[in-house]
C-alpha positions, 0 to 999 in steps of 0.5 A: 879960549871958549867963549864960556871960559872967558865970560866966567873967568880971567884966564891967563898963561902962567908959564910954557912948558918946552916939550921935552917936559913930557915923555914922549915929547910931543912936536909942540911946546906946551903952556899952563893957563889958569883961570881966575873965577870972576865972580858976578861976570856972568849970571847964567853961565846955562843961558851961555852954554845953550846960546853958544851950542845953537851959535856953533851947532851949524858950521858955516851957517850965518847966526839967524838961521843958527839961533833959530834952533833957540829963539825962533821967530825972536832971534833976528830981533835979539840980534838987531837989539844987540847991535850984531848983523845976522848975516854974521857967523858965530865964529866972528862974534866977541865974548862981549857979543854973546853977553849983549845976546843974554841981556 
């Protein structure tokens, strides 16, 4: 689930759905997910949207030199204040992670 999805809300899988439910069937079961909003989880779901854009704009690309489309010069240091490694890459990141980006 994205990192947006979780951050804001509690998803969770309601039932599956077997591919025969569809017409045609698909070569795949399917399931239902829904998300409980989670008011108060996340202030500024924007900031998120614009973070994880920088963090996964540049496939391959270690986090420094990502969010320096966003931050600049800072973001080594936002980095270092959220306790993650710039030589990390946004896919290895937590929703926990990207939330100690905001603070």
């Amino acid at each position: 689930l994205s990192v947006i999805a979780q951050a804001a809300s509690r998803p969770r899988r309601a039932f599956d759905l077997p591919a025969r439910a569809f017409t045609p069937p698909p070569k795949v079961d399917s399931s239902v997910v829904t998300f409980e909003p989670s008011p108060g989880r996340l202030a500024d779901i924007g900031a998120l949207e614009r973070l994880t854009q920088a963090a996964f704009s540049q496939r391959r690309k270690m986090l420094r030199s990502s969010l320096r489309s966003l931050w600049g010069a800072e973001a080594e240091t936002r980095l270092a204040a959220a306790h993650i490694e710039p030589t990390m890459r946004a896919e290895e990141l937590s929703v926990a992670d990207f939330l100690r980006l905001l603070a």
